[in-house]
C-alpha positions in Angstrom: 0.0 0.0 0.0 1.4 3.2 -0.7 2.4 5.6 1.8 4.4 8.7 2.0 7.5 7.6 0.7 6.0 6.0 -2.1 3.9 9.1 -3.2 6.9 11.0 -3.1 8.6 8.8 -5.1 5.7 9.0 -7.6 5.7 13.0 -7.0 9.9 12.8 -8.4 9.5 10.6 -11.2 6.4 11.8 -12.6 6.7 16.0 -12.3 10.2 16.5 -14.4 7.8 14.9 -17.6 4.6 16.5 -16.9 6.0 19.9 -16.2 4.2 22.2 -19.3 2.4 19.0 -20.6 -0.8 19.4 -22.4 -3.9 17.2 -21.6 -5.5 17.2 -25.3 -8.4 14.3 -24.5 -9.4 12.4 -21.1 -10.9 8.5 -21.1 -12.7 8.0 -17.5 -13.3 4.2 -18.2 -14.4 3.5 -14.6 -16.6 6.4 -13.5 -16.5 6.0 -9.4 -12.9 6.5 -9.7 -13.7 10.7 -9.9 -14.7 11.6 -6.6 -15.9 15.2 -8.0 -17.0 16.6 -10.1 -19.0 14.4 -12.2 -16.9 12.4 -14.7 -18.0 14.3 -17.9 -17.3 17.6 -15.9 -14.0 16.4 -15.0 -12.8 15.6 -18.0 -14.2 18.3 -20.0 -12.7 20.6 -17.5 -9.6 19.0 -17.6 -8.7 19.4 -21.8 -6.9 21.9 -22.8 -4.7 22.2 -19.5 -1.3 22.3 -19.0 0.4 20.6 -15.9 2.5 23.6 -13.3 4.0 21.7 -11.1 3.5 18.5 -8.4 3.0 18.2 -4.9 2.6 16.3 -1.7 0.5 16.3 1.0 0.2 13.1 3.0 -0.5 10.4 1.0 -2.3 12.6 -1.5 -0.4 13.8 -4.7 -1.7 17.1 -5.8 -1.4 18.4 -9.6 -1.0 22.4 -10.0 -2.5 22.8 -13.5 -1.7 26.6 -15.2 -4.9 27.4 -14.3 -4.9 27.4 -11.1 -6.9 24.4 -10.8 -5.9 21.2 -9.0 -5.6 17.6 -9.7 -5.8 15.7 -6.8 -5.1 11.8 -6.5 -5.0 9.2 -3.3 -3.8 5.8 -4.6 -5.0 4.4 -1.6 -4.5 0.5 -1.3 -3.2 -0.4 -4.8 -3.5 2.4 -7.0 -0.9 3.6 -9.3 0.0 6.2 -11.9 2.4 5.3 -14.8 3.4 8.2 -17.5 3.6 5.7 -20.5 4.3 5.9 -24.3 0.5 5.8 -26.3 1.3 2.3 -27.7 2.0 0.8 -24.4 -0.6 -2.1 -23.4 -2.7 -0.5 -20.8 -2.8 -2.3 -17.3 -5.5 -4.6 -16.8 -7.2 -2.2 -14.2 -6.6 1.1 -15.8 -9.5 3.4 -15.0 -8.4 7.1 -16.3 -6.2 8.1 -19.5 -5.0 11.5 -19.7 -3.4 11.8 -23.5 -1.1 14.3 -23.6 0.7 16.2 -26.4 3.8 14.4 -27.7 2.2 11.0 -27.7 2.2 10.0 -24.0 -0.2 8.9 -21.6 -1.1 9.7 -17.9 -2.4 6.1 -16.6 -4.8 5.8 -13.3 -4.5 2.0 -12.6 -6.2 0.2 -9.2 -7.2 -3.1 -8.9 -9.2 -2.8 -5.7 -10.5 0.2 -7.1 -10.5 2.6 -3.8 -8.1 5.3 -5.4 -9.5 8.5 -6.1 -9.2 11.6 -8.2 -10.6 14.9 -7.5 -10.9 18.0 -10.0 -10.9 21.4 -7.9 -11.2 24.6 -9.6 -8.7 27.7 -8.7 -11.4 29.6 -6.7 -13.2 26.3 -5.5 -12.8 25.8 -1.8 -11.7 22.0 -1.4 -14.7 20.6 1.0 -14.4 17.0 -1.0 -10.9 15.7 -0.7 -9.9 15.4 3.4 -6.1 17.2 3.1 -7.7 20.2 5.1 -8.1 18.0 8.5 -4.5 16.9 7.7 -1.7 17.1 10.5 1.6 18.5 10.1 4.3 16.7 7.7 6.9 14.0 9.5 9.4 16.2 8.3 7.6 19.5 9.8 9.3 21.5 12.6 6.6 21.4 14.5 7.0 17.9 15.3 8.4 17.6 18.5 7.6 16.0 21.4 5.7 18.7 22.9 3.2 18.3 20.3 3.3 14.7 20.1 2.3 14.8 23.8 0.2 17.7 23.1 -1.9 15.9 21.3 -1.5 12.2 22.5 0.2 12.1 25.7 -3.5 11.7 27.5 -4.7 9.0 24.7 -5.8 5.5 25.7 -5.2 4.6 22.4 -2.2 2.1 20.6 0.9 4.3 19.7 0.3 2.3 16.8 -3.6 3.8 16.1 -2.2 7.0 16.9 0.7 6.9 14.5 -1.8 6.4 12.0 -4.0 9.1 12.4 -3.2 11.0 9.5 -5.1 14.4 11.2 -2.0 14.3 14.4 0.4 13.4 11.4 0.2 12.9 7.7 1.6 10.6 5.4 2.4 7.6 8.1 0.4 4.0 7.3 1.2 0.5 8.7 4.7 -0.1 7.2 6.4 2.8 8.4 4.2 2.7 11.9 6.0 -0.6 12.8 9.2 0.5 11.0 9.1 3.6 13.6 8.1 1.7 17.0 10.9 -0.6 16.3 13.7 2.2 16.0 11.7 4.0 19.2 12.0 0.2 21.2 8.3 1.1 21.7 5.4 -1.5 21.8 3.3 -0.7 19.1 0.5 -1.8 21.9 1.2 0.5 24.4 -1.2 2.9 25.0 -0.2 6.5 24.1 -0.6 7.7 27.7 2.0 5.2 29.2 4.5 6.9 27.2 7.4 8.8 29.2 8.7 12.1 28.6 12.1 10.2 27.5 9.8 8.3 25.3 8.3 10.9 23.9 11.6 12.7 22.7 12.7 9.3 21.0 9.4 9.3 19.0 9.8 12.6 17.8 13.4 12.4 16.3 12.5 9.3 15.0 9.9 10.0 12.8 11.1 12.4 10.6 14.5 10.7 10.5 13.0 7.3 9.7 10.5 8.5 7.4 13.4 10.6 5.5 15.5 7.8 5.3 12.7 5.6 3.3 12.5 8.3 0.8 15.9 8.5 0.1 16.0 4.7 -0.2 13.1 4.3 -2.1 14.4 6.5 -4.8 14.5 5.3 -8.3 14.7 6.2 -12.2 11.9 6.7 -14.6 12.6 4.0 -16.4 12.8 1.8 -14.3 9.4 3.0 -12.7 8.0 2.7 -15.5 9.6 -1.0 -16.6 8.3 -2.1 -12.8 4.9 -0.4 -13.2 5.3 1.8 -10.4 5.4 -1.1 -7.9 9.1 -1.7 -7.8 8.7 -0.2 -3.9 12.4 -0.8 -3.3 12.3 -0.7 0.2 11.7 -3.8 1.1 15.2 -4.9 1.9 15.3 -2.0 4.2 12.1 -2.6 6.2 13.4 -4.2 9.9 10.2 -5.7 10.9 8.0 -4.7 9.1 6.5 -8.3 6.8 9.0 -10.3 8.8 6.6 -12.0 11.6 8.2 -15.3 13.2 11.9 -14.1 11.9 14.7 -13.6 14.2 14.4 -10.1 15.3 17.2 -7.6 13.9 18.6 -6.8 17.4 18.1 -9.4 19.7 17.1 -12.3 17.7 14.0 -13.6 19.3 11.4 -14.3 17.3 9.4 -11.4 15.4 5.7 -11.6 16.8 2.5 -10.3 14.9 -0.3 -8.9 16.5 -3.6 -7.0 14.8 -4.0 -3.2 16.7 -6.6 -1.6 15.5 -7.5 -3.7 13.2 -4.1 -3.5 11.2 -1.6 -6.0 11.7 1.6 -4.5 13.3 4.8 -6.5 13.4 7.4 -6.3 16.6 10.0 -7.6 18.6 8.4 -8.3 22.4 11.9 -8.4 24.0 13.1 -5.1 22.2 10.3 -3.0 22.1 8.6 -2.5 25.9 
C-alpha cells in the first residue's frame, strides 16, 4: 500500500515529464474513480490544461495545473499512476487516460479500485478531498515532542492507532508505523498515555528521521518506474520488521511476533520494544 514515501517517489518521477504537458483528450473508463466533479465535468474541464508543477500532501499527490486548478489523487491501497508511451498495453485495471501532447499517456491504474481523483477549480474551496483535516508533515518542525504529547500524551489509544491518524500526522500507514516503533524500542500496543517524557523525545526524532530515510531509499529512475509499473517499492530490503513475523528479530534475535491493533496488523519484537 502506498504511503508517503512512495507518493513522493511517484511525485519525483512523474513531475520533471509533466512539467508544461498538455492534456488534449481524457478517457474515465471507470466512472467511481472521480470523486468530484462528475466524470463528464472532470474531463471536460480537464482538456486543454497544461500541468504547473506537483505536490505532496500526505499520502495525497496534488497536480497544479496553469490554471490554477488542482488535480488531486490518493492511490489508496493499490492504485498507481504510470506516464507511459500511447502504444504501451494498458494495465488490466486502468480506469483514467489523460493523453497528452507528444504521444504519452497519464495512466490511473487500481485493482481494488479505492483510489480517487478529484478536479478542484482555482477559486473552488476544497470541502471533498480530506487534506484540510491533515496534520503536520513527518518532516515539519513542529514535530516535537511537545506536540506529540500535546496531542496524544493523554490517549488510551495504541501508539500504533495514533501513528496512523493521519489528522495528528500525515503521510504515516502501517509499514512505516512498525518500522518507527521498532527504531523508538516502543510497543506498538502500548497505550499512548503510558509513554514517558524520555519516550516521547525518542518518538519525535524518530519519525522524521526514519520516514526521510525511506524516501531516500526508495528513490528510483523513470525507467525503471515505468519498466516495474510503479510497484518496484524498493524498500523492502530495508524494512526491519516490518513483513518479517516469526523471523529472528534484527537486534536481539528472538522471534518477530505479529499482533492486529486496530484492526491493522503491526509487526514487533516483544523483547526489544517494551
Amino acid at each position: 500500500m502506498p504511503e508517503l514515501p512512495e507518493v513522493e517517489t511517484a511525485r519525483r518521477v512523474l513531475e520533471p515529464q509533466l512539467l508544461r504537458r498538455t492534456i488534449e483528450e481524457v478517457t474515465v473508463i471507470q466512472p467511481q474513480v472521480v470523486a468530484h466533479p462528475g466524470a463528464d465535468e472532470f474531463a471536460g474541464r480537464l482538456r486543454g490544461q497544461r500541468f504547473a508543477r506537483a505536490e505532496r500532501r500526505g499520502k495525497f499527490l496534488v497536480f497544479r495545473l496553469e490554471t490554477g486548478d488542482r488535480l488531486i489523487v490518493h492511490l489508496r491501497m493499490t492504485g498507481c499512476l504510470l506516464l507511459t508511451p500511447s502504444e504501451l498495453e494498458p494495465e488490466k485495471y486502468t480506469h483514467i487516460v489523460l493523453r497528452l501532447d507528444g504521444g504519452t499517456e497519464l495512466r490511473f491504474s487500481d485493482m481494488r479500485r479505492f483510489g480517487r481523483m478529484w478536479l478542484i477549480g482555482k477559486d473552488e474551496q476544497d470541502t471533498y478531498t480530506g487534506i484540510e483535516k491533515l496534520g503536520p508533515e513527518p518532516s515539519g518542525r513542529e514535530v516535537n515532542a511537545a506536540f506529540l504529547q500535546s496531542r496524544l500524551a493523554k490517549s488510551r489509544r495504541a501508539i500504533k492507532e495514533c501513528l496512523l491518524d493521519q489528522s495528528v500526522i500525515a503521510g504515516i500507514g502501517n509499514i512505516y508505523s512498525d518500522e518507527i516503533l521498532f527504531s523508538a524500542a516502543i510497543n506498538p500496543a502500548r497505550p499512548a498515555c503510558s509513554l514517558n517524557e524520555e519516550e516521547w523525545e525518542r518518538l519525535a526524532a524518530l519519525i522524521p528521521k526514519r520516514m526521510e530515510f525511506f524516501v531516500e531509499k526508495n528513490r528510483i529512475s523513470p525507467e525503471d518506474y515505468l519498466a516495474t509499473k510503479g510497484k518496484d517499492y524498493r524498500n523492502t530490503p530495508y524494512l526491519q520488521v516490518y513483513g518479517h513475523a516469526g523471523e529472528p528479530c534484527p537486534r536481539c534475535g528472538q522471534p518477530l511476533q505479529r499482533q492486529v491493533i486496530g484492526g491493522r496488523g503491526s509487526v514487533f519484537c516483544p523483547c526489544c520494544q517494551l
